[in-house]
N, C-alpha and C positions, 0 to 999 in steps of 0.2 A: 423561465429558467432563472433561479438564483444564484448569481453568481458569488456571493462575499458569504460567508456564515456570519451568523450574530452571536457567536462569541467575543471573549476579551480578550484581545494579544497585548505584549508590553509595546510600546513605542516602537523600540529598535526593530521590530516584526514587522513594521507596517509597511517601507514602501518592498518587500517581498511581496505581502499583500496585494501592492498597487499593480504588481507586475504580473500574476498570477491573473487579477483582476482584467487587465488589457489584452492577455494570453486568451486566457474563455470567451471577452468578449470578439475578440476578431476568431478562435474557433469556431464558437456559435456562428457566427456570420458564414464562417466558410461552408456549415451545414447546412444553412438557411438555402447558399447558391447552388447546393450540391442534394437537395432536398430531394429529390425524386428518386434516386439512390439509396433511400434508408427506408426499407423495408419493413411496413407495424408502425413507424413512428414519424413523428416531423420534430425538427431541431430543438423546439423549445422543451423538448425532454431530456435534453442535455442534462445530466449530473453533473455540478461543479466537486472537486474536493479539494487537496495540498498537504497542507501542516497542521498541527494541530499548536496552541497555545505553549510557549517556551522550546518548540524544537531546534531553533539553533541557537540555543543554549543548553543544550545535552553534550555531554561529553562524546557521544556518537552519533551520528544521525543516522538514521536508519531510517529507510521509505520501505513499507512493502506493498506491493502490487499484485492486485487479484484480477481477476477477468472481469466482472460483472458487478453493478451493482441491481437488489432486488426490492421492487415495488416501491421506488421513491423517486418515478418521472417528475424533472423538473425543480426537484429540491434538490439542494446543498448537502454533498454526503457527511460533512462535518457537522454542520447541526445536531443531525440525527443524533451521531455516534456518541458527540460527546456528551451529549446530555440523555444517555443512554450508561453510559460510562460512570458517569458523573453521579447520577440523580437518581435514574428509575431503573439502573440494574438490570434492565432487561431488552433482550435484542426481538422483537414480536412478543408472542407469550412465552418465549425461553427465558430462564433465567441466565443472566449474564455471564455465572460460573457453567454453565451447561451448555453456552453455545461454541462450538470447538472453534470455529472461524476467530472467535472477536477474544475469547481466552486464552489462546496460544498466541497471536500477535501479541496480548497485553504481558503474559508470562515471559513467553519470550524473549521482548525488548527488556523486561525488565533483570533479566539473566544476563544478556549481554552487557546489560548497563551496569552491574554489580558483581563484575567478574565470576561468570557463569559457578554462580553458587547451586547447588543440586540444586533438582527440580522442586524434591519436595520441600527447599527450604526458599520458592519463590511463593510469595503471597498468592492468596487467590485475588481473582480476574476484579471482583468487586471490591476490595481491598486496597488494588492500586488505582482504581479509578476515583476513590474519594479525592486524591488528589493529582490526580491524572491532568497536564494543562495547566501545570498552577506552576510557580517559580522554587516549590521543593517538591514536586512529583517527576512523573513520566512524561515524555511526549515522546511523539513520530509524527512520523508524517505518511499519507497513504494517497494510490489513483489505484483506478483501473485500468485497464488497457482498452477498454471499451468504458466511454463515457455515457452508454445510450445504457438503460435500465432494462432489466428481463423483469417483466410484469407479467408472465407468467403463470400457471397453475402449477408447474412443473419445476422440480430442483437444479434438471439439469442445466447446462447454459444454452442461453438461444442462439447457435451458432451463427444459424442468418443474420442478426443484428448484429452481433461480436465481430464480426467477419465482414460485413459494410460499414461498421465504426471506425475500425480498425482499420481497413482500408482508404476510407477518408482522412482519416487523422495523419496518415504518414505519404499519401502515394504526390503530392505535391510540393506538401511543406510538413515535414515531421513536428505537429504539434507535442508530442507525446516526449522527443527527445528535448524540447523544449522550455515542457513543463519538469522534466528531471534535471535542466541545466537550473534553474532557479532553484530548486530545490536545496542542490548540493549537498545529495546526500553523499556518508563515507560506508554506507552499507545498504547495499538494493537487495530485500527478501523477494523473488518472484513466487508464485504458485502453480508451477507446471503448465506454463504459458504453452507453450511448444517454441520449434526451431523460430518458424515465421514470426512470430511474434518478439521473440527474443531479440530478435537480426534489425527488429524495429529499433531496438534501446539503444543501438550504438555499436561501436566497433570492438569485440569480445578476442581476449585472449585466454585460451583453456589453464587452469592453474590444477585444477584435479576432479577428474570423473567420478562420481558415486552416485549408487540407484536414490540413495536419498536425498541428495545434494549436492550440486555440481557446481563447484565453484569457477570463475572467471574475474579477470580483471575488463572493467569496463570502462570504456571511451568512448565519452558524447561531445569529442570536440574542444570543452571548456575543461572537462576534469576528469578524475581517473577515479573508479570506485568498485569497491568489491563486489561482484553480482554471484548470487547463490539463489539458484533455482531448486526448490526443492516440493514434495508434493502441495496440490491441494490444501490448505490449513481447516477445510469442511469434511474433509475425508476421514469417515468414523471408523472405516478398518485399519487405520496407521495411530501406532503408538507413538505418544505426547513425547518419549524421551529418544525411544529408540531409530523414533522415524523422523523427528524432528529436531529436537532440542541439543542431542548430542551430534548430530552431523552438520547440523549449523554452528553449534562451537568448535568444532574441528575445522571448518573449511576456516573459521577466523583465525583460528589460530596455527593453522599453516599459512595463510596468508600474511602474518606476522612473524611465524618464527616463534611461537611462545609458548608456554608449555601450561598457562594458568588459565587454560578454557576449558574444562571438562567439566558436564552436566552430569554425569552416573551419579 
């Protein structure tokens, strides 16, 4: 299990670092005691991930949260991604502009961050990544809700695994609400986690229902942040604007009060 990526953060990033660090490694540990319980796998498949380079230095922070990660037992989901991002543009044999998961996270944040300017006037996914992580790019910061990897032949998620990750992660010690107290973000994207999973992040107050995007105010305790649950970001029968881009600028911007977040 890798716990730290071998990217570059600036100083002021690092002891979040240290703490993310100490966080994985007494989770590891708790799946080590808890090992008989994880079903396909043993602990040392842990996926670590967090922040990525410069994220609290964004004028918003934003984490999004997916279910799964796929076919990368034991490594560091940030490695991967950034230098994926970064460098070779591509997520397996997809190209980076084609894989809907990792280009609408990247589009996305970057609409949010640039006062949701249309969509069509958000660069492509390879575009922001050249400088993605660097002190005049993007960042975010991303988990799972399941730290165990679906390895997999199959798209779908390994619910078994998801579902005894997940229940290890929270049913003792909420490592998960843990890892978003460090984090501090001021904007949580989920991907149709469901109820259960949801009820894991914290203590939710409903702010506005939509099939696309349901917003809440969310309490873990330490801080208050806006959670918007909205589809899937792999799901190829939902349209980039109308099922994503603009109902997450709306939930923002009722959540503010402001009138300057439209993506049409």
């Amino acid at each position: 299990m890798k716990v730290q990526a071998d990217i570059p953060y600036p100083d002021n990033e690092k002891s979040k670092l240290a703490l993310l660090a100490t966080l994985f490694q007494e989770w590891h540990l708790h799946f080590v005691n808890t090992a008989s319980t994880l079903t396909k796998h043993v602990a040392d498949d842990m996926v670590c991930d967090g922040f990525y380079p410069y994220y609290f230095s964004q004028r918003k922070k934003i984490l999004f949260i997916g279910r799964e990660a796929r076919g990368i037992s034991g490594c560091n989901y940030l490695d991967i991604l950034f230098d994926a991002y970064r460098h070779t543009k591509r997520i397996g044999r997809q190209h980076l502009n084609r894989s809907r998961f990792h280009y609408r996270m990247l589009r996305i944040a970057y609409g949010i961050m640039n006062g949701a300017v249309k969509w069509k006037d958000t660069p492509r996914a390879s575009q922001i990544g050249d400088t993605f992580g660097t002190a005049d790019g993007l960042s975010f910061a991303f988990m799972n809700i399941s730290n165990l990897s679906n390895d997999s032949d199959t798209w779908q998620v390994d619910r078994p695994v998801w579902n005894a990750a997940h229940l290890l992660s929270t049913q003792r010690r909420n490592f998960i609400q843990e890892e978003i107290a460090i984090l501090e973000p001021d904007i949580i994207i989920t991907m149709n986690l469901g109820r259960n999973k949801l009820d894991s992040l914290g203590s939710r107050t409903p702010i506005n229902y939509s099939t696309q995007a349901t917003s809440y105010w969310l309490d873990t305790g330490t801080r208050r942040s806006l959670l918007i649950d909205t589809w899937h970001f792999s799901t190829w029968t939902k349209n980039d604007i109308a099922d994503y881009y603009t109902p997450i600028c709306d939930a923002i911007r009722g959540s503010e009060g402001s009138d300057n977040c439209r993506g049409r």
